[in-house]
CHARMM internal coordinates of N, CA and C (Angstrom, degrees):
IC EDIT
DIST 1 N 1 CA 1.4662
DIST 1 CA 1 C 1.5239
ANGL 1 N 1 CA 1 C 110.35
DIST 1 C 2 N 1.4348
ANGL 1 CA 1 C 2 N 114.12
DIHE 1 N 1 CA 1 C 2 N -37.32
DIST 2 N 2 CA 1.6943
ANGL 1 C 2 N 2 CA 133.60
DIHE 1 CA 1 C 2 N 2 CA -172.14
DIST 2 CA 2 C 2.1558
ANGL 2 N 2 CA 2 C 91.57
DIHE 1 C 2 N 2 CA 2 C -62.27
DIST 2 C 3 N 1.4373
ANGL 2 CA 2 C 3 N 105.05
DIHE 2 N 2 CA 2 C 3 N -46.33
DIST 3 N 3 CA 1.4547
ANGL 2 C 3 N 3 CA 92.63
DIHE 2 CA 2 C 3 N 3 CA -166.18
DIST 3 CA 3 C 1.7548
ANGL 3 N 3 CA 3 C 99.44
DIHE 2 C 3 N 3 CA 3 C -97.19
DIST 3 C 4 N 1.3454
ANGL 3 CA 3 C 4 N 129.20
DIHE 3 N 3 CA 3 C 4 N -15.52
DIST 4 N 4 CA 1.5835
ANGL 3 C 4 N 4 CA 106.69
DIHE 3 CA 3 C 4 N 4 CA 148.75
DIST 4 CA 4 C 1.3650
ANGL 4 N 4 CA 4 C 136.61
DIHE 3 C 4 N 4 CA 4 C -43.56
DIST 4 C 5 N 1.5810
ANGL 4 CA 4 C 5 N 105.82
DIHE 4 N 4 CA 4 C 5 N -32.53
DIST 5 N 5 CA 1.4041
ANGL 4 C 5 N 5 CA 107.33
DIHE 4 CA 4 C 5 N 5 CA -169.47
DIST 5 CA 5 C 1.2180
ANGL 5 N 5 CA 5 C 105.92
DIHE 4 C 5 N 5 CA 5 C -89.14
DIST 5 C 6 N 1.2142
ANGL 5 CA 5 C 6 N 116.12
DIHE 5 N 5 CA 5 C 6 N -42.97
DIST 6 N 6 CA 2.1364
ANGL 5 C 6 N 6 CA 133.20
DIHE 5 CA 5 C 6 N 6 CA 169.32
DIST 6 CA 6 C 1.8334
ANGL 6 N 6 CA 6 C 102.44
DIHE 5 C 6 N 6 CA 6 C -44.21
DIST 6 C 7 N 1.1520
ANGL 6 CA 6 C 7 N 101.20
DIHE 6 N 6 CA 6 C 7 N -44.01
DIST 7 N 7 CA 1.7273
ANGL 6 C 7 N 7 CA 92.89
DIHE 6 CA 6 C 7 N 7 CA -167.36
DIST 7 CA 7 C 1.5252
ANGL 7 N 7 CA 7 C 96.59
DIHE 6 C 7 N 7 CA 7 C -85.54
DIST 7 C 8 N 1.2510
ANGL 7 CA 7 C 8 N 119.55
DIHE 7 N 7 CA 7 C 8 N -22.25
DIST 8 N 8 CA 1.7656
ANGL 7 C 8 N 8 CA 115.77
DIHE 7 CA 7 C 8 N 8 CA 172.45
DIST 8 CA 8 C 1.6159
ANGL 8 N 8 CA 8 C 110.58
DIHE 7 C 8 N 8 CA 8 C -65.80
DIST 8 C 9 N 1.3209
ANGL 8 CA 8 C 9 N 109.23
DIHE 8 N 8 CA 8 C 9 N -51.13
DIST 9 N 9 CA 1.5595
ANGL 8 C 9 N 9 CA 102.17
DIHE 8 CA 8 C 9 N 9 CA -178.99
DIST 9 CA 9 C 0.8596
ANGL 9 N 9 CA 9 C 111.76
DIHE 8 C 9 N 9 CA 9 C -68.09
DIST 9 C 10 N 1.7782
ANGL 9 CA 9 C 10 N 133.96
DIHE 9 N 9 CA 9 C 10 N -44.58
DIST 10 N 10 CA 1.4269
ANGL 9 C 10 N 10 CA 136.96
DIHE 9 CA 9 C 10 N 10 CA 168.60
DIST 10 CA 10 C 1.7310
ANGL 10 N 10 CA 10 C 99.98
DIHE 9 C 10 N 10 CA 10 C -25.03
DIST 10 C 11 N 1.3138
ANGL 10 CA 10 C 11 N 98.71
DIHE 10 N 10 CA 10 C 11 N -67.54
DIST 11 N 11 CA 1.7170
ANGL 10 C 11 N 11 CA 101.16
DIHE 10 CA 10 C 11 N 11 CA -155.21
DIST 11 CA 11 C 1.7722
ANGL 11 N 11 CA 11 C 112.77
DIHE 10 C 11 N 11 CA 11 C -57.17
DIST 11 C 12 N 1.4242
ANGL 11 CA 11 C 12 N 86.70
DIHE 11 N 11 CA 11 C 12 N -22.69
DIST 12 N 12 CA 1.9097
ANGL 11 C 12 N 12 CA 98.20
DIHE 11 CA 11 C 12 N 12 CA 178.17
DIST 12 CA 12 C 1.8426
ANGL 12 N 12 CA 12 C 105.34
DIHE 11 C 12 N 12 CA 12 C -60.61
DIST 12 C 13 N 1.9274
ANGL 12 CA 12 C 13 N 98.44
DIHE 12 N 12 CA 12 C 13 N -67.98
DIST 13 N 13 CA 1.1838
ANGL 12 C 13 N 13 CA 81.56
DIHE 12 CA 12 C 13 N 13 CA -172.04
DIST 13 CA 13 C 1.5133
ANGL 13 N 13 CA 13 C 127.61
DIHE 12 C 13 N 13 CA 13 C -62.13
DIST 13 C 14 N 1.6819
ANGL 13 CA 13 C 14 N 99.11
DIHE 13 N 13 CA 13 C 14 N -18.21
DIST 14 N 14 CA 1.7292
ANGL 13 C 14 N 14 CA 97.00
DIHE 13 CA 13 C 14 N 14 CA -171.40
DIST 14 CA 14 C 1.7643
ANGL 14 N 14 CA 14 C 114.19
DIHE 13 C 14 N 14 CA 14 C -57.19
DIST 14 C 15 N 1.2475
ANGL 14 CA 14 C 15 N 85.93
DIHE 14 N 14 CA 14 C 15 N -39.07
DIST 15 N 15 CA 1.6657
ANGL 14 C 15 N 15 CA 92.13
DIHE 14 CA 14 C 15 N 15 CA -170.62
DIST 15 CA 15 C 1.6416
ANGL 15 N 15 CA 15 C 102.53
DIHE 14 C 15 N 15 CA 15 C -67.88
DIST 15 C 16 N 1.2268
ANGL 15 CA 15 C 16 N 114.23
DIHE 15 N 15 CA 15 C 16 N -27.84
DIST 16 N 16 CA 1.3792
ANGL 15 C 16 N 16 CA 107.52
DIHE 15 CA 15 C 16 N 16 CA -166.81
DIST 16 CA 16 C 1.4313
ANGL 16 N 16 CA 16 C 93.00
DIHE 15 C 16 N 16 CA 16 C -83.38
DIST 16 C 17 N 1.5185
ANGL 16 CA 16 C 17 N 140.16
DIHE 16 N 16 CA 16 C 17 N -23.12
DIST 17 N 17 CA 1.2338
ANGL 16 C 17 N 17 CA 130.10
DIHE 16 CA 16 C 17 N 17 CA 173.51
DIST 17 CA 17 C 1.9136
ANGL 17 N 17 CA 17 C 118.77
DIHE 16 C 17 N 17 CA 17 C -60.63
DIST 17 C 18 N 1.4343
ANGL 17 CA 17 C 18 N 94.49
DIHE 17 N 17 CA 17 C 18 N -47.38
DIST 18 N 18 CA 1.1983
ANGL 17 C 18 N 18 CA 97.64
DIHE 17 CA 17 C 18 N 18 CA 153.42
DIST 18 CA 18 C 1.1987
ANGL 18 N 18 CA 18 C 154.00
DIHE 17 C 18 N 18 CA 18 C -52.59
DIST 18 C 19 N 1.5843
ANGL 18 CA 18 C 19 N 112.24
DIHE 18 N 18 CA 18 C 19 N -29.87
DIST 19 N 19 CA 1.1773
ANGL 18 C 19 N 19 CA 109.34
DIHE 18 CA 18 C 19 N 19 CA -175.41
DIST 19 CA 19 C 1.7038
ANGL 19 N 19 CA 19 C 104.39
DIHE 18 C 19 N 19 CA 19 C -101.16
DIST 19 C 20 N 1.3007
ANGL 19 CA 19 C 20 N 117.86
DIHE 19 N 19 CA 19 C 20 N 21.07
DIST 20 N 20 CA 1.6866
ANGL 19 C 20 N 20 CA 146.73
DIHE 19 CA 19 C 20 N 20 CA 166.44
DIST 20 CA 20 C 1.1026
ANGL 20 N 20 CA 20 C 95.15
DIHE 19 C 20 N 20 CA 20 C -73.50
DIST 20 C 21 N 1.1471
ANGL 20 CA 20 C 21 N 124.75
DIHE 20 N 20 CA 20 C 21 N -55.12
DIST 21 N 21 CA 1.5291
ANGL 20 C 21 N 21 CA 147.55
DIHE 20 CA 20 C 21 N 21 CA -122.18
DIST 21 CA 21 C 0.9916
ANGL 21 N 21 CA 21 C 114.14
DIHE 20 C 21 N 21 CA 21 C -128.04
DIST 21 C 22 N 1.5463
ANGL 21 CA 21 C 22 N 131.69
DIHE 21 N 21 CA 21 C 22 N 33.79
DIST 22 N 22 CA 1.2709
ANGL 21 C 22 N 22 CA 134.14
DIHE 21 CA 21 C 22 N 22 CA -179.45
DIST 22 CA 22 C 1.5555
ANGL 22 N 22 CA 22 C 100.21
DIHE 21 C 22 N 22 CA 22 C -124.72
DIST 22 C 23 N 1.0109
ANGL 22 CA 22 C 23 N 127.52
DIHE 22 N 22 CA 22 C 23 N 125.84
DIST 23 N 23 CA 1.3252
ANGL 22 C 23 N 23 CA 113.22
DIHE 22 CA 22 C 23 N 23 CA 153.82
DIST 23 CA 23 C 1.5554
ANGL 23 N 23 CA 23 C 144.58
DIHE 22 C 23 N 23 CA 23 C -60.27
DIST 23 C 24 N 1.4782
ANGL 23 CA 23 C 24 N 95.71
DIHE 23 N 23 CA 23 C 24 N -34.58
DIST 24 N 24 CA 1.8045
ANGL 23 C 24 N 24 CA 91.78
DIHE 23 CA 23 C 24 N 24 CA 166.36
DIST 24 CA 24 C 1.9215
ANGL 24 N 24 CA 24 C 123.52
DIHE 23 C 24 N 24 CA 24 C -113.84
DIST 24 C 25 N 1.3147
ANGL 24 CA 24 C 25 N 109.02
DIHE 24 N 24 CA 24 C 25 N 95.96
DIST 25 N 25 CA 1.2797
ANGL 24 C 25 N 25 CA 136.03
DIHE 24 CA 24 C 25 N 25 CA -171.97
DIST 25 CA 25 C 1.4638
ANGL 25 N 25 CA 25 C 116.35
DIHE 24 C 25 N 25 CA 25 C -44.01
DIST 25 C 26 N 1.5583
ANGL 25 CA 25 C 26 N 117.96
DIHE 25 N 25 CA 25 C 26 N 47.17
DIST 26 N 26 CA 1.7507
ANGL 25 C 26 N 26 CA 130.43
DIHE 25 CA 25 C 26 N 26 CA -154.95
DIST 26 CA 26 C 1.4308
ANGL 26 N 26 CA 26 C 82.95
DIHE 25 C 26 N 26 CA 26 C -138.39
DIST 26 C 27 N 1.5207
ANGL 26 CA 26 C 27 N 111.08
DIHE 26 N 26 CA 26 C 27 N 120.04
DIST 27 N 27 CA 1.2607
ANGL 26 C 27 N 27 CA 156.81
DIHE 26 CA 26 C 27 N 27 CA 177.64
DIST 27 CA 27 C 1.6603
ANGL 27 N 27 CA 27 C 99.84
DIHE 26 C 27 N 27 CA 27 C -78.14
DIST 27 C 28 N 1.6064
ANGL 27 CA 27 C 28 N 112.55
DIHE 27 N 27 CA 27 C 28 N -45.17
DIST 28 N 28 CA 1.5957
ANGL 27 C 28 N 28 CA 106.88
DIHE 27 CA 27 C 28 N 28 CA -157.25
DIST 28 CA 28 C 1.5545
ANGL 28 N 28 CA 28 C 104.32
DIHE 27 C 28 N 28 CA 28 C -81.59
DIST 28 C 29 N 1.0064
ANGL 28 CA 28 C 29 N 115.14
DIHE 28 N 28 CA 28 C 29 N -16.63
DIST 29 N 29 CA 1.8159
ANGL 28 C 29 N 29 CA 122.21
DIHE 28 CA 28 C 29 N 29 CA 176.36
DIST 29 CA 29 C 1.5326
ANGL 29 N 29 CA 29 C 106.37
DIHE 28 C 29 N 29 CA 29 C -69.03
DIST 29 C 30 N 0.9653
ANGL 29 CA 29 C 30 N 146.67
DIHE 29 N 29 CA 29 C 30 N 100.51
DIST 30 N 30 CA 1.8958
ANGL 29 C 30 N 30 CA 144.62
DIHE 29 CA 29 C 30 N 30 CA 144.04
DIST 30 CA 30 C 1.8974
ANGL 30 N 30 CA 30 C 88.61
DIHE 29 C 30 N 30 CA 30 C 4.74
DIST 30 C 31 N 1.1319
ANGL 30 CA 30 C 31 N 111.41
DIHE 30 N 30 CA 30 C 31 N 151.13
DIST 31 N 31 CA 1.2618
ANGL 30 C 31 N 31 CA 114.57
DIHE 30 CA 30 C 31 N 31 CA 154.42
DIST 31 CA 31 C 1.4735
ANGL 31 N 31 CA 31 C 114.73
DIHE 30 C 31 N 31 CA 31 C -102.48
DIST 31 C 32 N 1.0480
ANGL 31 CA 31 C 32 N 143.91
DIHE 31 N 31 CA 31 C 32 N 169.26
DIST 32 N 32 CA 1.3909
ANGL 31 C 32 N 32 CA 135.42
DIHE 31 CA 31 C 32 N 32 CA 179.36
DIST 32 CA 32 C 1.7096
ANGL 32 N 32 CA 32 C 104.41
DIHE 31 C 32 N 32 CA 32 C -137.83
DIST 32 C 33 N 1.1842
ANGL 32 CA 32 C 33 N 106.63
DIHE 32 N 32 CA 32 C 33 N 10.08
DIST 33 N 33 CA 1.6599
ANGL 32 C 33 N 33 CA 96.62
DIHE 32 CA 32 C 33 N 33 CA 172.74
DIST 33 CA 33 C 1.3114
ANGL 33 N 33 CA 33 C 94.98
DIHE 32 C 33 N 33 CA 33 C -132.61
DIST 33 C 34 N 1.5686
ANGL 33 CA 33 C 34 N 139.82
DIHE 33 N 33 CA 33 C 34 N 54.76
DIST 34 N 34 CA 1.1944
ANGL 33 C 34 N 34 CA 135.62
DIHE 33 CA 33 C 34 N 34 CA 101.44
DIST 34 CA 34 C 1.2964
ANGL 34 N 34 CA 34 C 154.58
DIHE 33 C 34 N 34 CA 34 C -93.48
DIST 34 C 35 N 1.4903
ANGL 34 CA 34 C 35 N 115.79
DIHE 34 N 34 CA 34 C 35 N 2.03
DIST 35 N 35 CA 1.0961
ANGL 34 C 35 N 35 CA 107.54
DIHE 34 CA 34 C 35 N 35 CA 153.29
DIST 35 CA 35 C 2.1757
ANGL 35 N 35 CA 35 C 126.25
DIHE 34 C 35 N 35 CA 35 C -86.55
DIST 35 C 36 N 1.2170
ANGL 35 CA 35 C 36 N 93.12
DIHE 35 N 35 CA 35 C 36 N 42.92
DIST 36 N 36 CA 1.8486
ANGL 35 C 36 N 36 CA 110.70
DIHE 35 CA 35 C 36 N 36 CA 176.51
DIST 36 CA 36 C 1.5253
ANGL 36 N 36 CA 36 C 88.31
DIHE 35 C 36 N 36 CA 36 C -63.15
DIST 36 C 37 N 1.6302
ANGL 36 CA 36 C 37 N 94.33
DIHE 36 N 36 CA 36 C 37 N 158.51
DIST 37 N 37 CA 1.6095
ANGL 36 C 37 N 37 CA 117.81
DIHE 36 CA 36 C 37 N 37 CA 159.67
DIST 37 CA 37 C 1.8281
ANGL 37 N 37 CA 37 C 104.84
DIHE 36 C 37 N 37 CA 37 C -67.33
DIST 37 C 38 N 1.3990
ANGL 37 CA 37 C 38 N 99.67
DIHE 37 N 37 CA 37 C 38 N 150.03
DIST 38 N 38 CA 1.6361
ANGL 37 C 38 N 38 CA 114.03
DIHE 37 CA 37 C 38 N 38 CA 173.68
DIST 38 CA 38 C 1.4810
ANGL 38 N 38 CA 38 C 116.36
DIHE 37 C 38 N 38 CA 38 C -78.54
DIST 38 C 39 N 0.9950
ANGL 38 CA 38 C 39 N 114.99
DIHE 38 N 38 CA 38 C 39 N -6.96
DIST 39 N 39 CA 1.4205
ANGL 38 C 39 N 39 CA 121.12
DIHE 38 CA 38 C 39 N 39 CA -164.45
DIST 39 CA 39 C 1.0929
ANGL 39 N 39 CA 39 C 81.39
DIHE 38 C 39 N 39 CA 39 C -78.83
DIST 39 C 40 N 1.2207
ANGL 39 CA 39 C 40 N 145.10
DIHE 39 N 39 CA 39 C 40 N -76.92
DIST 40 N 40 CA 1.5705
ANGL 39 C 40 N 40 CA 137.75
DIHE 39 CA 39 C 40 N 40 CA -164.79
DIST 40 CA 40 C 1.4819
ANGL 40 N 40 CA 40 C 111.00
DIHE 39 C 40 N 40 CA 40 C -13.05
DIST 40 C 41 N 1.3717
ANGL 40 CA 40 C 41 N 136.11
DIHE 40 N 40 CA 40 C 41 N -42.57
DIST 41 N 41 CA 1.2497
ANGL 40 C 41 N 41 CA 135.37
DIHE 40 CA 40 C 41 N 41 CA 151.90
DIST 41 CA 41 C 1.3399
ANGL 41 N 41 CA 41 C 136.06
DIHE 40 C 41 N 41 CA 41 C -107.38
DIST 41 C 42 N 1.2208
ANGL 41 CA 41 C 42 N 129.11
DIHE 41 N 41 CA 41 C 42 N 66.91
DIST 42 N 42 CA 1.4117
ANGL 41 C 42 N 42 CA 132.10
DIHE 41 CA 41 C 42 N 42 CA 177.58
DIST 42 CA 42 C 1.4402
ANGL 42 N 42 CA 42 C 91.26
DIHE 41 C 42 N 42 CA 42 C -62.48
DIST 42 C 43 N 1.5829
ANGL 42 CA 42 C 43 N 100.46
DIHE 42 N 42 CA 42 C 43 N 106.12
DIST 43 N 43 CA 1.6124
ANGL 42 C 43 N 43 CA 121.24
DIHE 42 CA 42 C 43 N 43 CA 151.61
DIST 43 CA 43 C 1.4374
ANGL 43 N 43 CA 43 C 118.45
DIHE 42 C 43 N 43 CA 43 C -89.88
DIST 43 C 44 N 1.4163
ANGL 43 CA 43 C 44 N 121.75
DIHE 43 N 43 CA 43 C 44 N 140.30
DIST 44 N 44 CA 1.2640
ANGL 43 C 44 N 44 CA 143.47
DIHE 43 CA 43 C 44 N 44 CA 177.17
DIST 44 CA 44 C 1.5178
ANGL 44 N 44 CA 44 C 89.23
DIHE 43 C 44 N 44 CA 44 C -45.79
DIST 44 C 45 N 1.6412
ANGL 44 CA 44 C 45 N 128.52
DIHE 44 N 44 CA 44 C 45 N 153.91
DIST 45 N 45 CA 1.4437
ANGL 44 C 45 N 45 CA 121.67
DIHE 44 CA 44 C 45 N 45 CA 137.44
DIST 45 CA 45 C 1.5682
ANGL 45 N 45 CA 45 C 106.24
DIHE 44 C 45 N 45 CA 45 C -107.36
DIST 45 C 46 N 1.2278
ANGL 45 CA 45 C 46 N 137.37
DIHE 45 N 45 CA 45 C 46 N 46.05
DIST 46 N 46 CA 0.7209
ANGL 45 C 46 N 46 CA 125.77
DIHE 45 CA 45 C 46 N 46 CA 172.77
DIST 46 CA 46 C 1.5823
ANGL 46 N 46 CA 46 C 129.36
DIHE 45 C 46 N 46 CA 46 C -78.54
DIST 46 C 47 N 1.3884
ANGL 46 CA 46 C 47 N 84.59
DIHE 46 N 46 CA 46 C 47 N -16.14
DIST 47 N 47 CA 1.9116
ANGL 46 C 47 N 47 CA 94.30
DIHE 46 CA 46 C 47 N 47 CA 178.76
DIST 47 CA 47 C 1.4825
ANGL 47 N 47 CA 47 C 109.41
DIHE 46 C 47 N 47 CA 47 C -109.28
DIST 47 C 48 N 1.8430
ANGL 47 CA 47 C 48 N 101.72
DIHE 47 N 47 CA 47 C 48 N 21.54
DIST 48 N 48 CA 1.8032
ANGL 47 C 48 N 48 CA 105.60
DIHE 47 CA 47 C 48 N 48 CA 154.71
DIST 48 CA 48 C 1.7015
ANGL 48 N 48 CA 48 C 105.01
DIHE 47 C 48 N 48 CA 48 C -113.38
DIST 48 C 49 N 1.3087
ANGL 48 CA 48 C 49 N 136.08
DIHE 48 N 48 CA 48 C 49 N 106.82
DIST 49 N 49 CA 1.4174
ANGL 48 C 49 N 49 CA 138.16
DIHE 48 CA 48 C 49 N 49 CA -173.36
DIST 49 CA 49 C 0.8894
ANGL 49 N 49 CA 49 C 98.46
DIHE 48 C 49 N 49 CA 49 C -94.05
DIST 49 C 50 N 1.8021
ANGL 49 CA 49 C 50 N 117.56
DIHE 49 N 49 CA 49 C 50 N 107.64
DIST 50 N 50 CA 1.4708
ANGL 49 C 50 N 50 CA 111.24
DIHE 49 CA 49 C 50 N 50 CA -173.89
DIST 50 CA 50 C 1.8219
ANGL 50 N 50 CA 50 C 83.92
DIHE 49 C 50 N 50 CA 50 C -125.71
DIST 50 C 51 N 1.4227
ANGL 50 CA 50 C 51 N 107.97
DIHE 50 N 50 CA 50 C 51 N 136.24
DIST 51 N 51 CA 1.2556
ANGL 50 C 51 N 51 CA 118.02
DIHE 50 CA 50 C 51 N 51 CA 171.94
DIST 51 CA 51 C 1.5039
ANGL 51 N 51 CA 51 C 107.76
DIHE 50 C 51 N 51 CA 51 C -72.53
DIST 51 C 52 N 1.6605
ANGL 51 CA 51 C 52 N 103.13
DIHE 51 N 51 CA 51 C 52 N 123.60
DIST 52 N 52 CA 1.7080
ANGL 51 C 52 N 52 CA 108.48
DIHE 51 CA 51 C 52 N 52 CA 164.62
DIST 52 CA 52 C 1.2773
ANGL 52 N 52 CA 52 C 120.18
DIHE 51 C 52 N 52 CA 52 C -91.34
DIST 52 C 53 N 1.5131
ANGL 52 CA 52 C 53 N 113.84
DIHE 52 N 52 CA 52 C 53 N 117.35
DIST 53 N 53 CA 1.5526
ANGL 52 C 53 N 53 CA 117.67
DIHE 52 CA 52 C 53 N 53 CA -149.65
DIST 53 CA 53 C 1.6128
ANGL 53 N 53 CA 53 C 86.75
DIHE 52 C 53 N 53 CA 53 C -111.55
DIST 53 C 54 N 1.2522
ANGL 53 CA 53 C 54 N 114.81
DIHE 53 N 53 CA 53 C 54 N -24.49
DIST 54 N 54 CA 1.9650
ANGL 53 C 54 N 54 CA 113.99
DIHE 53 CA 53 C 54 N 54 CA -143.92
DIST 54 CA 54 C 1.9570
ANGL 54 N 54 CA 54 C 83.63
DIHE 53 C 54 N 54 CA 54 C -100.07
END
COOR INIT
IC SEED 1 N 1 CA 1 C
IC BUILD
């Protein structure tokens, strides 16, 4: 559950790094460099405090 939620935020910020990071700002084109692996950023979750109840 710990690495569902890690690879969800991963994928948030990644994409949001990306879409920084594009040079041409056109919505109507498919992008093709978001569906990348997440590993490219293994982010800490340490600054998500999720109580482990289960």
């Amino acid at each position: 559950m710990i690495s569902l939620i890690s690879s969800i935020s991963n994928y948030i910020v990644y994409s949001k790094i990306i879409e920084y990071s594009l040079p041409i700002p056109d919505s109507r084109f498919p992008i093709p460099y978001y569906p990348l692996p997440i590993t490219h950023y293994p982010l800490p979750i340490t600054h998500y405090p999720l109580p482990i109840t289960r």
